[in-house]
VEXDREN-2710 file (C-alpha; in Angstrom, 1 decimal):
% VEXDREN-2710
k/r/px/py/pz
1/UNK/0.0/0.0/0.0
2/UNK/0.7/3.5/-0.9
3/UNK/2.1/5.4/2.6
4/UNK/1.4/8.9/2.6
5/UNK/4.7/10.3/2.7
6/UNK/5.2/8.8/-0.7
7/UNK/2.1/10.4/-2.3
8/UNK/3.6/13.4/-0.8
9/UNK/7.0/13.4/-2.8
10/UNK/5.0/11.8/-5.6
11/UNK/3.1/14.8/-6.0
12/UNK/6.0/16.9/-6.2
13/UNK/7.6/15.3/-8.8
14/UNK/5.0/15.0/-10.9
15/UNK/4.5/18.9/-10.6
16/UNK/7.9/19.3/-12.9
17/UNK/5.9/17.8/-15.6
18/UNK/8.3/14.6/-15.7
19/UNK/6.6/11.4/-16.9
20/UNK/8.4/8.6/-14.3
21/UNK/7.7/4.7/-13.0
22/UNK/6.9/3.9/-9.5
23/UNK/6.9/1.0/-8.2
24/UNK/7.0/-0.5/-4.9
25/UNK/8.5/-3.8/-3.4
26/UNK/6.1/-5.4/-0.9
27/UNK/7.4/-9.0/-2.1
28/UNK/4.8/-11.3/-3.9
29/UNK/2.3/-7.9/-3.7
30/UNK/4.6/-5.7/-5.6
31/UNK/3.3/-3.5/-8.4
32/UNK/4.2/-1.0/-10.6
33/UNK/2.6/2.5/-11.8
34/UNK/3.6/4.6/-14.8
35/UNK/2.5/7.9/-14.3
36/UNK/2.2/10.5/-17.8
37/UNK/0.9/13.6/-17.1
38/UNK/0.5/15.6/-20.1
39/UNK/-0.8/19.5/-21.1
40/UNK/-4.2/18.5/-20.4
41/UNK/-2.8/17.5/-16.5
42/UNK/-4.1/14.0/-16.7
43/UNK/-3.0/10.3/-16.0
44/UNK/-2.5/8.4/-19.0
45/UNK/-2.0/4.9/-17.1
46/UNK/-2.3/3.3/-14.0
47/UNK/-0.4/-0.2/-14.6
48/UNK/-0.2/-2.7/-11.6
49/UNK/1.1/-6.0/-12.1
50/UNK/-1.1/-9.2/-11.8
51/UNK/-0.8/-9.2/-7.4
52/UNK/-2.1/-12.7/-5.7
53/UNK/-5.5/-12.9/-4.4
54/UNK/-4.4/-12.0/-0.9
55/UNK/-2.8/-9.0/-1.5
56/UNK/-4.9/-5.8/-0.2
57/UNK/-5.7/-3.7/-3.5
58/UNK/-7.7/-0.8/-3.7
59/UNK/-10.1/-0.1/-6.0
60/UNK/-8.8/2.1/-8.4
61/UNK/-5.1/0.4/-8.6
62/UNK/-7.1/-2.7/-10.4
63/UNK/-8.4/-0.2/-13.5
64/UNK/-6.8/1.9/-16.5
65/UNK/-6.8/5.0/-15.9
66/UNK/-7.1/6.7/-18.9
67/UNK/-6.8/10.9/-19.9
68/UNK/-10.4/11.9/-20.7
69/UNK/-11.4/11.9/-24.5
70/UNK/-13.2/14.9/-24.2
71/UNK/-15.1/16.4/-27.4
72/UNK/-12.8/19.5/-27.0
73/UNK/-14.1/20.6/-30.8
74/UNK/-17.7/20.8/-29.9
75/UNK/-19.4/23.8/-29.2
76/UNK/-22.6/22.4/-28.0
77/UNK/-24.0/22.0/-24.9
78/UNK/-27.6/20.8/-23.4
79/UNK/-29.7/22.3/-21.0
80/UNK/-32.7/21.3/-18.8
81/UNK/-34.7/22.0/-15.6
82/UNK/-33.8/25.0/-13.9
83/UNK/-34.8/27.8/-16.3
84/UNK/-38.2/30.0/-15.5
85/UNK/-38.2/33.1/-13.1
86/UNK/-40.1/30.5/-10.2
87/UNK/-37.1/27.7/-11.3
88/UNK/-39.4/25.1/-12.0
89/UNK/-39.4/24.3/-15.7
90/UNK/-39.0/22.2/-18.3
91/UNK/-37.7/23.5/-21.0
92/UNK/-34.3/21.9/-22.9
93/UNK/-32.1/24.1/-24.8
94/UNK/-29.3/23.3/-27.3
95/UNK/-26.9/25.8/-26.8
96/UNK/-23.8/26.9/-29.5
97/UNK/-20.9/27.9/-27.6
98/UNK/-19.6/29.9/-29.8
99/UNK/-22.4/32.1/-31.3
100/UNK/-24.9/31.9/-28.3
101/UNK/-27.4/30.5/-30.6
102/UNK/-30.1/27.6/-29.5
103/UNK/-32.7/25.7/-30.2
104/UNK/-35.2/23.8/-28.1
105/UNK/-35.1/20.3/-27.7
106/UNK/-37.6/17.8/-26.3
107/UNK/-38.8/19.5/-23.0
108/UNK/-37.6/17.4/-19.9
109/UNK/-40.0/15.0/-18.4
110/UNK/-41.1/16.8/-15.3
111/UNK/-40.6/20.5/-14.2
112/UNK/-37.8/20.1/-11.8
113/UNK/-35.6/22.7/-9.5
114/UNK/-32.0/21.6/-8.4
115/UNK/-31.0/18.4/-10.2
116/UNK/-28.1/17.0/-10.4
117/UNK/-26.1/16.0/-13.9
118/UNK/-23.1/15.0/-15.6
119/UNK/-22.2/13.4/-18.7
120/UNK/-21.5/9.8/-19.4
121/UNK/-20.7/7.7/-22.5
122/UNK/-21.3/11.4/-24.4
123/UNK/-24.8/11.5/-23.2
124/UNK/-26.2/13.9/-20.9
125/UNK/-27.7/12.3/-17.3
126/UNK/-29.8/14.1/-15.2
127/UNK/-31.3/12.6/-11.7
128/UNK/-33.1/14.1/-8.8
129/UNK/-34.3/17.2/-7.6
130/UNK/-37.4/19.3/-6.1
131/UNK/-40.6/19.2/-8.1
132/UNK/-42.7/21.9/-6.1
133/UNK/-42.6/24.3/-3.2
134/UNK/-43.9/21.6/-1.1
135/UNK/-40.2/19.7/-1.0
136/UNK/-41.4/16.8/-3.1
137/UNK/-37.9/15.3/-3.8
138/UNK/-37.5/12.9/-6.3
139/UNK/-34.6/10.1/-7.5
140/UNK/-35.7/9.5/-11.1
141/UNK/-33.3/9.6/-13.7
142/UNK/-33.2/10.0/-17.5
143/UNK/-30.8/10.4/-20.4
144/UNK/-30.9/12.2/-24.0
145/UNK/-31.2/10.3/-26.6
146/UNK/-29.5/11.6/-29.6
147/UNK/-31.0/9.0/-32.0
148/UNK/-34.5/9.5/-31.3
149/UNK/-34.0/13.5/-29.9
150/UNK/-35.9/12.0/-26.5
151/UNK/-35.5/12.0/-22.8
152/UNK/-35.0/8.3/-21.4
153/UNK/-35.9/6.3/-18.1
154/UNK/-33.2/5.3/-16.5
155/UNK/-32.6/3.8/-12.7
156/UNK/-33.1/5.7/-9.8
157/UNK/-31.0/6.8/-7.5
158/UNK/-31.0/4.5/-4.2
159/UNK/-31.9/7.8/-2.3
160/UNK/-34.2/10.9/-3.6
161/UNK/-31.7/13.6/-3.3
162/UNK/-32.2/17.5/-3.5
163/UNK/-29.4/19.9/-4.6
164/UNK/-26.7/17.2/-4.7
165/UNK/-23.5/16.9/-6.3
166/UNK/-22.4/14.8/-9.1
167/UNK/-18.8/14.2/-9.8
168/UNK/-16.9/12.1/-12.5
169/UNK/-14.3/10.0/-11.5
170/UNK/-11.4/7.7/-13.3
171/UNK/-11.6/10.5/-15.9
172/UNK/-15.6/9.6/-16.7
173/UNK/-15.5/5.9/-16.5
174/UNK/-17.6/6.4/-12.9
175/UNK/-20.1/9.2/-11.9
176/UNK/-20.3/10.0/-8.0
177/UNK/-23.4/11.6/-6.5
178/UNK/-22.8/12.9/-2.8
179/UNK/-24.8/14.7/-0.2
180/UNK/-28.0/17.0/-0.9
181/UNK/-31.4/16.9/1.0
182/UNK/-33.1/14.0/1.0
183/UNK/-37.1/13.2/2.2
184/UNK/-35.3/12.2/5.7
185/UNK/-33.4/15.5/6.0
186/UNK/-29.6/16.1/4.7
187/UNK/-27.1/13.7/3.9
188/UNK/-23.9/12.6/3.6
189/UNK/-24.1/9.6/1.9
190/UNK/-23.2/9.1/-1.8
191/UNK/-24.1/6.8/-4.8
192/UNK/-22.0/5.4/-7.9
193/UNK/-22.8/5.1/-11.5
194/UNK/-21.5/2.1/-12.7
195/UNK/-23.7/2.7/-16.4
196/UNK/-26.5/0.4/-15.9
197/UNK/-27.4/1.0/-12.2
198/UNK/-26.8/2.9/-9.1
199/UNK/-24.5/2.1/-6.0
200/UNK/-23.6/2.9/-2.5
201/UNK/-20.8/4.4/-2.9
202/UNK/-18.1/4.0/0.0
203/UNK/-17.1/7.7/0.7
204/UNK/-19.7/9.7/3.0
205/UNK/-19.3/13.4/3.2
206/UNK/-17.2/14.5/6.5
207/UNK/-20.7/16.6/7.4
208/UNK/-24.1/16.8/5.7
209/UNK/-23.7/18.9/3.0
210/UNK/-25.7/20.3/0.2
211/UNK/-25.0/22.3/-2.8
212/UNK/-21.5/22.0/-2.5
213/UNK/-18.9/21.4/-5.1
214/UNK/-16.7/17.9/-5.2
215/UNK/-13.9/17.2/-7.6
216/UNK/-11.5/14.9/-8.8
217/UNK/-8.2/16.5/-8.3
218/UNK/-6.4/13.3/-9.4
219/UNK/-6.4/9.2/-9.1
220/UNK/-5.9/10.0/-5.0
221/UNK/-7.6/13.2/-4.5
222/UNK/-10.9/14.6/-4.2
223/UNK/-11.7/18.0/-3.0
224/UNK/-14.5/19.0/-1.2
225/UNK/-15.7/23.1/-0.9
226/UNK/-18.5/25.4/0.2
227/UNK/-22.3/24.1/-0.1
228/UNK/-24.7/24.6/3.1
229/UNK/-24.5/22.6/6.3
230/UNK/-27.5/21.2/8.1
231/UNK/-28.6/24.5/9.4
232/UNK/-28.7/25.9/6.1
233/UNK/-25.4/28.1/7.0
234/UNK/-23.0/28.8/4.1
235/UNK/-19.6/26.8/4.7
236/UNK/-16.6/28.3/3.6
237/UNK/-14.9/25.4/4.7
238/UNK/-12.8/22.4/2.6
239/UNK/-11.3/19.2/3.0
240/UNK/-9.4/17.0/0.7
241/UNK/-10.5/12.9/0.4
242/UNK/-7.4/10.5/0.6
243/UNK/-8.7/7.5/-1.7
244/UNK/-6.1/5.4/-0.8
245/UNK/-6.2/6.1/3.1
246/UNK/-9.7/7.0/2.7
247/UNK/-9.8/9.5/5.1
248/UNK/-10.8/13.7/5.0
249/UNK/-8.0/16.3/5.7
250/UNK/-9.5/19.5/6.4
251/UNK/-8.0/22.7/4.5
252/UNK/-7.8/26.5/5.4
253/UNK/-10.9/28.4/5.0
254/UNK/-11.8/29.9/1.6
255/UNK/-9.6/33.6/2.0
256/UNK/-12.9/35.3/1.6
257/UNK/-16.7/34.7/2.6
258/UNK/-18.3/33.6/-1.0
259/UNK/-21.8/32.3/0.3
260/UNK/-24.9/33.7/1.1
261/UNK/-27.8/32.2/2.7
262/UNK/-30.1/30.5/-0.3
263/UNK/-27.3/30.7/-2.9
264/UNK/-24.9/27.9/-4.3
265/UNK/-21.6/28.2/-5.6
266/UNK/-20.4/25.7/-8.2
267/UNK/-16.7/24.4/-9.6
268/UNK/-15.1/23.0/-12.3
269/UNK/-11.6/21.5/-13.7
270/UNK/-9.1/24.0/-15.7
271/UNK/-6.8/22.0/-18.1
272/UNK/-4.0/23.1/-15.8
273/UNK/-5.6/21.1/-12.8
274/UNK/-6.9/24.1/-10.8
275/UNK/-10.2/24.4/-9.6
276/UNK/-11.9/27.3/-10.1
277/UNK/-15.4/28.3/-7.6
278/UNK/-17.6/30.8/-7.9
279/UNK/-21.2/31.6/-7.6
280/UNK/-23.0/32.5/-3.8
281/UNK/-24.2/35.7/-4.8
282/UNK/-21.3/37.0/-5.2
283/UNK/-18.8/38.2/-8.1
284/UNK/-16.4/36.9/-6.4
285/UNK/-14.0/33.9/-8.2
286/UNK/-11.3/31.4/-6.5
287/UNK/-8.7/28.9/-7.8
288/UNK/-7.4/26.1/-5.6
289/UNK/-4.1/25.0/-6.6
290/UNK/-3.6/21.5/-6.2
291/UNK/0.1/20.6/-5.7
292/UNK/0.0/23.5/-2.4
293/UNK/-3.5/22.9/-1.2
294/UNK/-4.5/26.7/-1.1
295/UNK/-7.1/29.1/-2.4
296/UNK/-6.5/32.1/-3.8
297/UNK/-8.6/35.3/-5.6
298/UNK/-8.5/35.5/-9.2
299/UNK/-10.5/38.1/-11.5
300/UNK/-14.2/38.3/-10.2
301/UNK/-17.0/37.7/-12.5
302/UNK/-18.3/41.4/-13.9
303/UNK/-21.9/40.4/-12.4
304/UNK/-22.9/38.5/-9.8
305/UNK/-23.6/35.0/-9.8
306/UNK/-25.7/32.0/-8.0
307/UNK/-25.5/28.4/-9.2
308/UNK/-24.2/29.2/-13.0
309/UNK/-23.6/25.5/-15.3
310/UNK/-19.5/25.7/-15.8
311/UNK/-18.4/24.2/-18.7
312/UNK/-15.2/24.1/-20.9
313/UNK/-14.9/24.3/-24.5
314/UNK/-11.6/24.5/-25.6
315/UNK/-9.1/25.8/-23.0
316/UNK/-12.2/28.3/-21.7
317/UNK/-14.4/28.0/-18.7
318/UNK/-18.1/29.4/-20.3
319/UNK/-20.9/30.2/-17.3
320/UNK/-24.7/29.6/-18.7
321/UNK/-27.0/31.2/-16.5
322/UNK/-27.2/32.0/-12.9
323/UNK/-25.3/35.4/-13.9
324/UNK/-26.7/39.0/-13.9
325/UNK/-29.8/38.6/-15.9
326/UNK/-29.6/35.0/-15.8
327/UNK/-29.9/34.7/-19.5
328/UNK/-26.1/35.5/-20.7
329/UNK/-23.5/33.5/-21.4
330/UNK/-20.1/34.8/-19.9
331/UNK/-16.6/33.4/-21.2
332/UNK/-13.0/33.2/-18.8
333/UNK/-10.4/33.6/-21.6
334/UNK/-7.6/31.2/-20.9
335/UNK/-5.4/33.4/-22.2
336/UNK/-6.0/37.1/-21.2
337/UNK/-7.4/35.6/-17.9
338/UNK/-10.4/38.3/-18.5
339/UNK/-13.9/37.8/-18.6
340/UNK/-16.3/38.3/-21.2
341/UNK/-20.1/38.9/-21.9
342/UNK/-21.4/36.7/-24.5
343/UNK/-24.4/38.1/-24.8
344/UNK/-28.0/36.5/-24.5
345/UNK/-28.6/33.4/-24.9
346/UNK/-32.8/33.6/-25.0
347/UNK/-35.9/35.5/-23.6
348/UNK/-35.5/32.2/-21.0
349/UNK/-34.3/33.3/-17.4
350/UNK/-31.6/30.1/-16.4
351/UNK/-30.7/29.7/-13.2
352/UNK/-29.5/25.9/-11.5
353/UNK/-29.3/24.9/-15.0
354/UNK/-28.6/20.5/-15.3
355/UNK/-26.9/19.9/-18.5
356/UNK/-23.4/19.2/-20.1
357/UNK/-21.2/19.1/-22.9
358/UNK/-22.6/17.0/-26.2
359/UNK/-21.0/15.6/-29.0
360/UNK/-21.4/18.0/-32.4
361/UNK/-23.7/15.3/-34.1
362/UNK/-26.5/16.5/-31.5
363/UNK/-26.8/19.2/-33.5
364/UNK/-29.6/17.5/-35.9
365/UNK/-29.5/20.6/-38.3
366/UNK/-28.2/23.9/-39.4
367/UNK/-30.4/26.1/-37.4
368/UNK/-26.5/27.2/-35.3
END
């Protein structure tokens, strides 16, 4: 097993850029890893060698861990539930990236209010969420179908969840859903998406939490940031998860109060491994740096911001919704690390937007 002071110098190597081996000799439960990280800041493999059935392996040392294929060249993205000036709605959008144009697709199956989604296999998921004032909270799931332009029945989550996370992990083979508000109150518990059905999942939030942001830093790391806690306080707090150790490390406080009582913040993956948060109200924006652990201010949004949908296209983070108006489209430039307003998107106010990326044959015609 993995000791911690070795992750430790591990992560400093690989912060030079240098691809390198590791391996480890624990006798007949030796292995080896090669570790490539590339501009993208990914792991190309995770090899170990065949170990005997008594040797202690966790989970992820028995896959291929593989950089994410991610349809960089496609503007498009879709969007459901969330939109409407009371939230709950239906309508799905097909949104161009780079000209702000859209269409409407098949409206979603229900009119839902703080969803969860993610994308998987190149389809958008989206599960969960808050049907009506009265805190009817729902588990169903469905998927877009790009053959037949419909929304699909999928299974449920093992727990109706309200305002949860989703996160991928193993660069999109698995999909983690944590925390939220469930029909017994909030939660810490989470649930894996294996692609046919829903799991416990073995990590449980180190306090109930919900709409918080939770990320994969890399194969051992997942960071943890913000949301509400159980008194419906805004935490500026964050903790790193240990996958190997499976055990939370909590960080320094955010360097600045982000949250305000009924708004979210929301994060996302750069290409250089940072995670950048913002939303809560606020135009304030932070990036985590992974290698030292910290937070630090970056250029605020020009408006302020509650529970946008991040997304990148290219090398640039784009926020749909939840911004100013709530119908723009705002764009960080990578490389003038400046923001810029897109313009409107429709006559449609967006806010908690579920959706994702989509391949460019979603596109069905030439109406973007």
């Amino acid at each position: 097993m993995f000791q911690r002071g070795v992750l430790g110098l591990l992560y400093q190597l690989l912060s030079v850029g240098a691809n390198l081996i590791y391996s480890e000799d624990l006798g007949p439960c030796s292995y080896s890893y090669e570790f490539q990280r590339n501009g993208s800041h990914c792991w190309t493999e995770i090899i170990p060698k065949d170990p005997p059935d008594d040797c202690q392996i966790v989970p992820w040392k028995s896959e291929l861990y593989k950089c994410s294929r991610e349809e960089t060249q496609s503007p498009f993205v879709l969007t459901t539930t969330g939109h409407g000036d009371w939230f709950y709605d239906d309508h799905s959008l097909l949104i161009h990236l780079g000209t702000t144009c859209f269409k409407e697709m098949t409206p979603y199956p229900m009119k839902v209010f703080g969803a969860a989604s993610f994308s998987w296999a190149s389809q958008v998921f989206v599960c969960g969420g808050r049907l009506d004032l009265m805190w009817n909270i729902i588990g169903q799931c469905f998927h877009f179908a790009e053959s037949s332009a419909k929304w699909i029945s999928r299974a449920s989550l093992l727990l109706p969840r309200f305002l949860s996370e989703s996160t991928s992990l193993n660069n999109g083979t698995n999909t983690l859903i944590s925390g939220g508000y469930t029909p017994q109150g909030f939660t810490r518990s989470s649930e894996v998406w294996d692609g046919t059905s829903w799991n416990w999942g073995e990590l449980a939030l180190p306090i109930p939490l919900y709409g918080h942001c939770l990320v994969e830093l890399d194969p051992f790391r997942l960071l943890l940031s913000g949301g509400f806690t159980i008194d419906s306080k805004p935490s500026q707090q964050s903790w790193i998860y240990d996958r190997v150790g499976k055990i939370w490390k909590s960080l320094e406080p955010w360097p600045i109060v982000l949250n305000r009582v009924g708004t979210a913040s929301k994060c996302i993956k750069m290409l250089d491994g940072k995670i950048l948060l913002l939303g809560g109200g606020t135009t304030t924006a932070l990036m985590f740096e992974p290698h030292t652990e910290q937070w630090f201010q970056m250029q605020p949004v020009p408006v302020e911001c509650d529970a946008p949908l991040m997304v990148r296209y290219q090398k640039d983070v784009h926020l749909i919704g939840g911004c100013g108006d709530m119908r723009s489209i705002y764009r960080l430039d990578h490389s003038t690390n400046q923001w810029l307003d897109m313009g409107p998107v429709s006559e449609f106010r967006m806010n908690n937007l579920a959706g994702a990326r989509v391949p460019q044959t979603f596109q069905h015609d030439s109406s973007c």
